[in-house]
Structures are given as C-alpha cells and as structure tokens.
C-alpha positions as CSV (number, residue, x, y, z in Angstrom):
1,X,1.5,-40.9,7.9
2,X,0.9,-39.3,4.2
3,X,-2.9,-39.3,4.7
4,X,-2.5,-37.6,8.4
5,X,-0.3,-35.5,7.4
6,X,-2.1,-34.3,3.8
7,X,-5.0,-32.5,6.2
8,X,-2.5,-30.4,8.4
9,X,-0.8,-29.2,5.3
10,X,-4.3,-28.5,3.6
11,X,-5.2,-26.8,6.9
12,X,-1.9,-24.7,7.4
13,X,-2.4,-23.4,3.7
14,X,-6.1,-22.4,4.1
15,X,-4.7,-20.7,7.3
16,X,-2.0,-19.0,5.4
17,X,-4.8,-17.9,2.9
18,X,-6.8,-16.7,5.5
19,X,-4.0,-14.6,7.2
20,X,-3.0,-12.7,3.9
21,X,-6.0,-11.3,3.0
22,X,-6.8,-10.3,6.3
23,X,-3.6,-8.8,6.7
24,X,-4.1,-6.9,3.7
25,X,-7.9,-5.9,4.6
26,X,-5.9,-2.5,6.5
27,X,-4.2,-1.6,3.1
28,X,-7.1,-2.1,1.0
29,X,-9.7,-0.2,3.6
30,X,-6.9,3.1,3.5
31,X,-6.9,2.9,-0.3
32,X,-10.5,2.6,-0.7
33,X,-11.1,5.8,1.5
34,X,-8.4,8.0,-0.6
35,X,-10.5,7.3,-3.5
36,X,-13.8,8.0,-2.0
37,X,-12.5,10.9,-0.6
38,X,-10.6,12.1,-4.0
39,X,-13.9,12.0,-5.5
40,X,-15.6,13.8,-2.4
41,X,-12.5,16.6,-2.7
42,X,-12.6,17.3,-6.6
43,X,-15.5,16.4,-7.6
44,X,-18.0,17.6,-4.7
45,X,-16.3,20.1,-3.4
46,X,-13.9,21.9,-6.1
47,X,-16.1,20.9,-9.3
48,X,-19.9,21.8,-7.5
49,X,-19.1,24.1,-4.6
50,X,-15.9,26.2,-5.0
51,X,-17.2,29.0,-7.6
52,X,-14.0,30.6,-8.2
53,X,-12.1,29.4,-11.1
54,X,-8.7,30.9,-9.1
55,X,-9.8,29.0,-6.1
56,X,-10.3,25.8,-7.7
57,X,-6.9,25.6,-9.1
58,X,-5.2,26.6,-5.5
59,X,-7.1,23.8,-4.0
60,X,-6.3,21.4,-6.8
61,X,-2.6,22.0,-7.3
62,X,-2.0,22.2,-3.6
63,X,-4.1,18.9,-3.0
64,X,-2.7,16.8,-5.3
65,X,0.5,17.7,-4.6
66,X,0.0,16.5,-0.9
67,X,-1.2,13.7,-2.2
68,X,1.4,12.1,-4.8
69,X,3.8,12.8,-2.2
70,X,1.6,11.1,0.6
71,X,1.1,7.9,-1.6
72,X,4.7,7.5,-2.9
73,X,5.8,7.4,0.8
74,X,3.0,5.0,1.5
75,X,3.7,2.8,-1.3
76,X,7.3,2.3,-0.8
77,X,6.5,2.3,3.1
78,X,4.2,-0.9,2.0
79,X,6.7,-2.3,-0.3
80,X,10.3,-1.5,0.8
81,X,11.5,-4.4,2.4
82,X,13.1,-3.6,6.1
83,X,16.1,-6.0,6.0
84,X,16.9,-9.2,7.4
85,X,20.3,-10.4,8.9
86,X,22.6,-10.9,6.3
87,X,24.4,-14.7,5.5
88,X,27.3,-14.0,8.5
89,X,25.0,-14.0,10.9
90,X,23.2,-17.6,10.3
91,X,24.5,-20.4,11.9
92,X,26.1,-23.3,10.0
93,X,24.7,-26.8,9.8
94,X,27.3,-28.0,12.3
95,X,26.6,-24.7,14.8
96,X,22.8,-25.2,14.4
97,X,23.7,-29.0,15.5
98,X,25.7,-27.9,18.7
99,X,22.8,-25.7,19.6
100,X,20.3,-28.8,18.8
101,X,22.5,-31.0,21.5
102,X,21.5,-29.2,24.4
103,X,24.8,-28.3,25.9
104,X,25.0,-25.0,27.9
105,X,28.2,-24.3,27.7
106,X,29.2,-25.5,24.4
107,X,26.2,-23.4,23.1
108,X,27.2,-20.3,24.8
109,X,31.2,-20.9,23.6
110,X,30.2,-21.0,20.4
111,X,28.1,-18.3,20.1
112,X,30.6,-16.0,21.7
113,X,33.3,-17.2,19.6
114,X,31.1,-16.4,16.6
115,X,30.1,-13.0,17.7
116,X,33.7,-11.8,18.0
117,X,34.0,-11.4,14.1
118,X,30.7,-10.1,13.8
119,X,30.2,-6.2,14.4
120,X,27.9,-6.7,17.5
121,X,28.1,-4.3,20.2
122,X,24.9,-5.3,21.9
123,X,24.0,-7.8,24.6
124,X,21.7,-9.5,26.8
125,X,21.3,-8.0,30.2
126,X,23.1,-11.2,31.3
127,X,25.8,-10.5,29.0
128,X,24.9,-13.4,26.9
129,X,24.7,-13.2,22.2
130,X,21.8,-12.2,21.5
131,X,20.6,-15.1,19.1
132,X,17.3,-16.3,17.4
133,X,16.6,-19.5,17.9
134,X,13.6,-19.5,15.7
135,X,15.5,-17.9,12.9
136,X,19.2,-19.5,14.0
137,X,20.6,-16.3,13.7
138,X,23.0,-13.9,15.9
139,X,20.6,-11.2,16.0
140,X,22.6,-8.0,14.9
141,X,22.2,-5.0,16.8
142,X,18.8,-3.2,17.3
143,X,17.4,-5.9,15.3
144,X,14.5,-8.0,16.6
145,X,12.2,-11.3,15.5
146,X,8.7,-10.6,14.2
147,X,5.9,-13.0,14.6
148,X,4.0,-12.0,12.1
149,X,6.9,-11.4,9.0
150,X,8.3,-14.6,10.7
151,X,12.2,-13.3,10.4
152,X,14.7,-10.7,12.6
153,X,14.0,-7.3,10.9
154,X,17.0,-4.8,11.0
155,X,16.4,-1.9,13.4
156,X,13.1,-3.2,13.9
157,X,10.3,-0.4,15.3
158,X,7.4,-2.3,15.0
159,X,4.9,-4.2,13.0
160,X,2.3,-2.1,11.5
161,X,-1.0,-3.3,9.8
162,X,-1.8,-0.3,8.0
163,X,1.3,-1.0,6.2
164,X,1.3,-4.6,5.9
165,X,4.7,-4.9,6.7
166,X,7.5,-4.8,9.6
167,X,8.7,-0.8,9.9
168,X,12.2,-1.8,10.3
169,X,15.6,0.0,8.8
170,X,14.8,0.0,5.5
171,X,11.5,1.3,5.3
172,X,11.5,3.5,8.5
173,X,12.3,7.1,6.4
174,X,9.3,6.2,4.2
175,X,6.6,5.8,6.8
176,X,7.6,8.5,8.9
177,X,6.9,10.3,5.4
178,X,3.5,8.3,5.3
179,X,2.4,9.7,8.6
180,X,3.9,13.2,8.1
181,X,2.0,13.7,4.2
182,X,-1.0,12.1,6.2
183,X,-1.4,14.7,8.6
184,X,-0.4,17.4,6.6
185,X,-3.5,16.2,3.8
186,X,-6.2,15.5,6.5
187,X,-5.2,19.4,7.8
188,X,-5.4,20.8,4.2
189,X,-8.9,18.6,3.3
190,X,-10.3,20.0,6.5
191,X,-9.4,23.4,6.9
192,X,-10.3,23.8,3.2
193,X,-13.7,22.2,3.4
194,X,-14.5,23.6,6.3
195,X,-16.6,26.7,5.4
196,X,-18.6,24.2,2.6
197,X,-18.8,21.5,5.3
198,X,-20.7,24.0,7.2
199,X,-22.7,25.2,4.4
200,X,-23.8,21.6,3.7
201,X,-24.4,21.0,7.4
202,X,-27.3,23.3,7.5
203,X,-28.8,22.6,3.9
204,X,-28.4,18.8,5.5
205,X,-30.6,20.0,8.7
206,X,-33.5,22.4,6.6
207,X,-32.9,23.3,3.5
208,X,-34.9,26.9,2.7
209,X,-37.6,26.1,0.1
210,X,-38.4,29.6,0.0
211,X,-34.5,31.0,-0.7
212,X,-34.3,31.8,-4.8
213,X,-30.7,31.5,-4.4
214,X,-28.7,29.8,-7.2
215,X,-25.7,29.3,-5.4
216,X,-23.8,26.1,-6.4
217,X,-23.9,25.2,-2.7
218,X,-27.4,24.8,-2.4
219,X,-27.5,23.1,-6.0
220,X,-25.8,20.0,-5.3
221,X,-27.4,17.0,-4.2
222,X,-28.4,16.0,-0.6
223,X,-25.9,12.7,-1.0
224,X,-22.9,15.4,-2.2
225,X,-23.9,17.1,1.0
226,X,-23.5,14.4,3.3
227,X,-20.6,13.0,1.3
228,X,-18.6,16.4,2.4
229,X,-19.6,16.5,5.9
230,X,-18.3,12.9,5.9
231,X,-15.1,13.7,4.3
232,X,-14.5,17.0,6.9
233,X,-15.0,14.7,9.9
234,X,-13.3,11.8,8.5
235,X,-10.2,14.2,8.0
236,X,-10.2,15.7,11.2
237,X,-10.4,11.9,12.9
238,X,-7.4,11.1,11.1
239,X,-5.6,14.3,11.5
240,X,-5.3,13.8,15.3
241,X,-4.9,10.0,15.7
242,X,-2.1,9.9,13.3
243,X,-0.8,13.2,14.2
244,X,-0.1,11.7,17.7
245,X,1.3,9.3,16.1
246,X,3.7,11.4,14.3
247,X,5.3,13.6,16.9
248,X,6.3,10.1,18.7
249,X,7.9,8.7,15.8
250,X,9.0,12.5,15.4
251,X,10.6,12.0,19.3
252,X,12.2,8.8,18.1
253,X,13.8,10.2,15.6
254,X,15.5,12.9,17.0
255,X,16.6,10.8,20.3
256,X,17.7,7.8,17.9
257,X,15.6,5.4,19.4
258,X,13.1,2.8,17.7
259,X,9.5,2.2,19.6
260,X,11.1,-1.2,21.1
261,X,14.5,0.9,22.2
262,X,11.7,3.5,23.8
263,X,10.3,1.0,26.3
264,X,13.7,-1.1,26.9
265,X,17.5,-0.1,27.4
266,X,19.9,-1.5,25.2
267,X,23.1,-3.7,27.0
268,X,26.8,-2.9,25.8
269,X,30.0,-4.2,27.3
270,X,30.2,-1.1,29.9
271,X,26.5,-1.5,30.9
272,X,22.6,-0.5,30.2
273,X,22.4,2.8,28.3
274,X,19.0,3.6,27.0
275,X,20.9,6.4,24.7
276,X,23.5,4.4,23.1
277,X,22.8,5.4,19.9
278,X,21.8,8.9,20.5
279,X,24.5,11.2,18.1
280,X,22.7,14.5,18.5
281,X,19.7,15.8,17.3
282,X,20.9,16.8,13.4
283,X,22.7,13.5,13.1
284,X,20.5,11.5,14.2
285,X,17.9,13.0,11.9
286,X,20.7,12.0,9.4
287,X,21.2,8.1,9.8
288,X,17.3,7.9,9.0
289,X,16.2,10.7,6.7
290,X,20.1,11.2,4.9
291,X,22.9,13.9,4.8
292,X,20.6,16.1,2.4
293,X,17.7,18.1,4.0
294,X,16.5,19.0,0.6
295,X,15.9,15.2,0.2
296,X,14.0,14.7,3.7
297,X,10.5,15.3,2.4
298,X,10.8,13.3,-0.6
299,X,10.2,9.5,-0.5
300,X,14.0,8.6,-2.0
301,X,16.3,6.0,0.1
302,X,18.6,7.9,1.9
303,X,19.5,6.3,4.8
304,X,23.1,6.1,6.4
305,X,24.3,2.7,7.0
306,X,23.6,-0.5,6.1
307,X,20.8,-2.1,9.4
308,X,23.4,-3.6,11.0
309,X,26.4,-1.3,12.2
310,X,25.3,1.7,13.7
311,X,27.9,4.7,15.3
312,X,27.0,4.9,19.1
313,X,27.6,7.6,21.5
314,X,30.5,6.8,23.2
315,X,33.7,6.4,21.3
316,X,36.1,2.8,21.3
317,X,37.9,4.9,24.1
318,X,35.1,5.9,26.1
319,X,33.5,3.0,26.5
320,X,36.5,1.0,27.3
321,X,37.3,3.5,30.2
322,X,34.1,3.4,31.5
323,X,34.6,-0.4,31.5
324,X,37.3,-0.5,33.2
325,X,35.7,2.1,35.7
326,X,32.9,-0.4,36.5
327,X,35.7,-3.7,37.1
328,X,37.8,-1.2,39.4
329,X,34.2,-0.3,41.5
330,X,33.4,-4.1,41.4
331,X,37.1,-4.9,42.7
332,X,37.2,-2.3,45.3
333,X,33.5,-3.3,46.7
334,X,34.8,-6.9,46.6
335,X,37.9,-6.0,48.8
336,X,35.7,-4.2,51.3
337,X,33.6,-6.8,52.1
338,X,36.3,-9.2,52.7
C-alpha cells in the first residue's frame, strides 16, 4: 500500500509544482511588460525624443505617479487575501459525521438548526443552507467555493489569473484600483507617445538619407524606434480590453452586485431579489471603496464590514411583511382551488 501510494503522492506534488508556476506565468508576463515598457517610456521616449527639458519633467512626474499608484493597487490586489468563512461556520467533528451518514433529514435539521445562530440571510432557491460540502462549511452570504484557491471566498467576484488570486471581499477595492490606474496609464503612455510614435513610424518605413536634420527623433536607433511603436500599440490594446473591463466592475459597484450576483439572483426568506444588497448608489460605493472619498483612489483598506454580514435593502420589517404577503397569496390561491 506504501509503495502504491508513494507514486500518487510524488505525482500530486509535481502537479502541484506544475500548477503554481503556471498560475503565476500571468503575474510575471504583466510585470515583465511594465518594465520593458518603463524603459521604452523614460528612456526612449523622454530621455532621446522629448527635447524640452519642461516637457520631460511633465511627462515624468505625471507618469510615475500613475504608476506607483497603479502597482500598489496591483500588489495588494495580488497579495491581500479575500477572506474565508470564519471558525462558526465549520462544522464539528460530530456534524461533519451526521452529514457523512447519509441521512436527508437529519442533514438538513442540522444544518438549519446551525444556521439560526449564524447571521445568514441567504438561501437556496429550494430554501435549503447553503453549505460546502467540499469545505464543510455553512457558506456565509455572497460567499462562494473556488476551484482553483480550493476554499469559500467571502463576497466572492471571481477568480482572476492576472492576479493570481480569488477577487473576493477583501481584495475587491484594490483591483478595481488595479484596473482603474491601468487604464488611466495605458491613456497617458498613448496619448503622450503618440506624436513620437508617429515620428518613428515613418523613420521605421524610409528614413530620409538626404534630410541634414539633427533632431533627436531621427537620432535614435531603428530598435528605439520600433521599441516606441510597440509600446503606443501595446498601450492602446490594453487601454480598451481592460477599460471594458472597468466600467463592468464600475456597474457592479454602483448596483452592489459581484460578477456571480450579475448572472444569478440571490434567495432570501421573502423570495429571489437580484438587488438584495443594492443600498444606493453612494452607499454602495461605500461598503467597497469606504466612508472617505479622499481615500477611494488610494490603495488603503477601507472597506465597511467584515465579508460576512452585509446591510440589504429591505429592512427586518420589510421583509417580514412582504413574507407574510407571499403566505397570505399562497393561502388564498390554495382556498380557491379547493
């Protein structure tokens, strides 16, 4: 049994290996391209082709501005943990055995009777706990199991690769940052190389032999040259595919809805509601990004809450009327038909 099993755990390791630095290939191809094109931006562009010493500095301050705040956010967006379910939720030894047995009812009894002291407000659509059975956890609200992290990630959006991690409550505010500072840079890099993208585009295609111009664009190198008509496309590709990306995340926000919540409704005791969480548009901004605006731009933890209570919509009141408005409907249609 030792030597069968000594190859599957050899195996499951190398696999593990493998996964890791593949998973990490994403991280390591974005970082490789902000240095390339760091070089491409300062040294290329602002150190050969920019001639005025004012213009230099404009473009350098505002650049690397854009860009400390752009890799803070991605950073911490990489290595801020999302949140897990905390100890309450996990089942006991004893509960884990109930589930284990295979009995229905007793399963579903005692998972109810462990939700009631738990703040849960969502449900199956069949009304049912919502539980893990992978990571024998009462899944608190809006959170969800992740394949790849292998745990339930509060307020789970989604699993991003460029990331290497889940996007989940903790690290949501930081990589709506990430894509915001992205778009932003790939704007300023393009619309600021633009006019010596242009120049180099046509020194690229024939250069004038006879021209006895000693202009600093015409000076540099045919590689410097391509190297800036590489960066001004590479920044305009990445200024629209993540700028989609933004204004989603940007709709998300301001309806207090994750990418899962987008495509699904949430269940609560009165019924589906798709916008069970929505508080308005300045609140919701405010369980995410923090009470402070002055604080929204920056990378710095600000989020309301703590990933697994969240305020909803309807008050205690509210919902309980509405509740009660459905039972009396369901009564009355009942009463009919007999």
């Amino acid at each position: 049994m030792a030597r069968a099993g000594a190859p599957r755990g050899a195996l499951a390791t190398v696999e593990n290996v493998c996964l890791r630095v593949m998973s990490g290939f994403p991280v390591l191809f974005v970082s490789a391209v902000v240095i390339w094109s760091w070089y491409v931006y300062v040294i290329v562009v602002c150190g050969k082709q920019v001639e005025s010493v004012a213009e230099k500095v404009l473009f350098l301050f505002v650049y690397h501005v854009l860009l400390i705040l752009f890799g803070a956010s991605y950073y911490r967006a990489i290595n801020t943990f999302p949140g897990t379910a905390p100890e309450q939720f996990h089942l006991s030894d004893a509960e884990i055995e109930i589930m284990e047995e295979g009995d229905e009812d007793a399963s579903t009894s005692m998972l109810t009777e462990k939700a009631k002291g738990l703040p849960i407000r969502t449900k199956l659509a069949t009304g049912g706990v919502r539980y893990c059975d992978r990571c024998k956890v009462l899944k608190p609200d809006r959170s969800h199991h992740c394949s790849i992290c292998r745990q339930c990630v509060l307020k789970m959006d989604h699993h991003c690769p460029w990331v290497n991690n889940c996007v989940g409550y903790g690290n949501y505010k930081f990589f709506i940052l990430f894509l915001f500072y992205t778009m932003l840079l790939t704007v300023y890099v393009a619309s600021s190389t633009c006019p010596y993208f242009i120049s180099s585009w046509r020194h690229a295609s024939h250069q004038d032999s006879s021209s006895n111009s000693t202009s600093a664009t015409i000076m540099i190198s045919s590689a410097d040259r391509i190297n800036v008509i590489f960066v001004f496309f590479i920044a305009v590709l990445f200024c629209f595919s993540v700028a989609s990306l933004f204004f989603f995340h940007l709709y998300l926000l301001l309806n207090n809805q994750t990418t899962l919540e987008s495509g699904r409704k949430n269940f609560f005791d009165y019924g589906p509601d798709k916008n069970g969480f929505h508080l308005g548009w300045r609140r919701n901004i405010e369980q995410v990004m923090g009470r402070e605006p002055l604080f929204w731009i920056l990378p710095i933890n600000r989020s309301l809450g703590n990933g697994v209570e969240f305020p909803l919509r309807m008050s205690e009141g509210e919902r309980e009327s509405l509740l009660s408005a459905e039972e009396g409907r369901g009564r009355y249609s009942g009463e009919e038909s007999s």
